[in-house]
N, C-alpha and C positions, 0 to 999 in steps of 0.2 A: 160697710155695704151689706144689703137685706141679699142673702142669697136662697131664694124660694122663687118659685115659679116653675114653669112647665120646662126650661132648661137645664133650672137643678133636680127637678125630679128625674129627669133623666139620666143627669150625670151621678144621683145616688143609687140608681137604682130602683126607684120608684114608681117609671115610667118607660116605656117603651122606646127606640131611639122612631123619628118618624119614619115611613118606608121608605124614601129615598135615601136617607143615609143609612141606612139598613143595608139596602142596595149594595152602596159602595164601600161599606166595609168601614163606614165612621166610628171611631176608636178616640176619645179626650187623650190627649199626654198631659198636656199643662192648660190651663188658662188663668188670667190675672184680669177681671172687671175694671180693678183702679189702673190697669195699666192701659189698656185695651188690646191686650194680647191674647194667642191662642195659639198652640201646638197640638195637630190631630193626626192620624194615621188614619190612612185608606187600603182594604186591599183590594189591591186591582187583578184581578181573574182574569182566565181566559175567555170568560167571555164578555170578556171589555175590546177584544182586541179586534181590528179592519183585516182585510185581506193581505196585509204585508206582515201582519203579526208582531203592530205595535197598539197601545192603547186606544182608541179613537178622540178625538180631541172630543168630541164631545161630553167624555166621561172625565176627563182634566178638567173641563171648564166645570162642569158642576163640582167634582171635586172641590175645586176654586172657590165656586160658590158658600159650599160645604165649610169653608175653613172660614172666608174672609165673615160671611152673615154672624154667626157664630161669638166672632169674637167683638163684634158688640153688643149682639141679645145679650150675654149673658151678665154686661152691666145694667140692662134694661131694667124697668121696676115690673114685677109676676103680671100677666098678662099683655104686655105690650110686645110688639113683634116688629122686625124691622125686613119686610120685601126687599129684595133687591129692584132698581128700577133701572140701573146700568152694568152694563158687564164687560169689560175689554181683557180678552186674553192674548198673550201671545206665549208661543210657543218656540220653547229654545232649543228643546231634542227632543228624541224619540220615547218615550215610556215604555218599558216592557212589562210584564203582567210580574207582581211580587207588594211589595209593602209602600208605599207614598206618604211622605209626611209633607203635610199642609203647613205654613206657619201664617197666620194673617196678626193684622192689627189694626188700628182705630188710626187714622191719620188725623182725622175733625170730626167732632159730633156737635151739632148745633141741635135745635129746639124739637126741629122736623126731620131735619136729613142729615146722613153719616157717610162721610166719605174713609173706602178703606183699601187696604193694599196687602198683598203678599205675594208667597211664593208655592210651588210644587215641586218637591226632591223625592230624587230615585235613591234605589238603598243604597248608592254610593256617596252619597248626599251632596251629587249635581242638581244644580236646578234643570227643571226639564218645562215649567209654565212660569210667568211670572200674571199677576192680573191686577185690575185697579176695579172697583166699584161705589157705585152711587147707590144710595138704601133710603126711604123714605122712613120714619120714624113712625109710627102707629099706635096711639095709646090705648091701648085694651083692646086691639086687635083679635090675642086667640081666645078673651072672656069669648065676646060679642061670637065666635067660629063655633064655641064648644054649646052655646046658647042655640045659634042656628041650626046645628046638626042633632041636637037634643042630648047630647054628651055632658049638659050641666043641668038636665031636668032628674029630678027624682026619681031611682024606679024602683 
């Protein structure tokens, strides 16, 4: 498997992580393209946390995001990108602000769309979210982004 593109640039080093996983503290442990797997770490700060001073779901659920999109881009071919277009989270406990490891994986990937599935673990390594997702497949997705925002013209 060709590993170049805008997600191995990242993962060597090469490129910048984007801001929203910036954000959350996105960290690679493992990934496997031929497997469709991915193991990432998140740190969740305090200023992740709601008024009871636990994570807010909303920052789990991207997390989520964060792990499941991931671990099929990165069998993708360089320039294709795969949206999320469904997101089901549920939530099994409380998160408190410290380290979260992501693990997702590729359940089916068909021609257009990628159905995928994981988990979110606290540093005890309870699950604390579990999520499923639907992703539409997009070929030459961030060329066509990097073209429109002028990030692929000459300067």
């Amino acid at each position: 498997m060709e590993r170049t593109g805008p997600f191995w640039d990242v993962v060597a080093g090469k490129a910048p992580l984007p801001a929203a996983a910036k954000t959350l503290g996105w960290e690679l442990i493992a990934v496997s393209p031929e497997e469709g797997t991915i193991e990432v770490a998140f740190a969740a700060t305090e200023a992740f946390v709601n008024p009871a001073g636990v994570i807010q779901g909303g920052f789990l659920a991207a997390m989520l995001d964060d792990t499941l999109g991931p671990a099929l881009v990165a069998g993708l071919n360089p320039g294709d990108f795969a949206p999320t277009t469904d997101l089901h989270v549920q939530f099994l406990r409380s998160a408190r602000p410290g380290r979260l490891v992501g693990r997702g994986r590729v359940v089916r990937r068909g021609r257009d769309v990628g159905f995928l599935a994981g988990e979110l673990l606290d540093e005890d390594g309870a699950i604390v979210a579990v999520a499923t997702a639907t992703v539409q497949i997009r070929r030459q997705m961030l060329q066509r982004h990097q073209l429109s925002d002028g990030a692929g013209e000459a300067r």
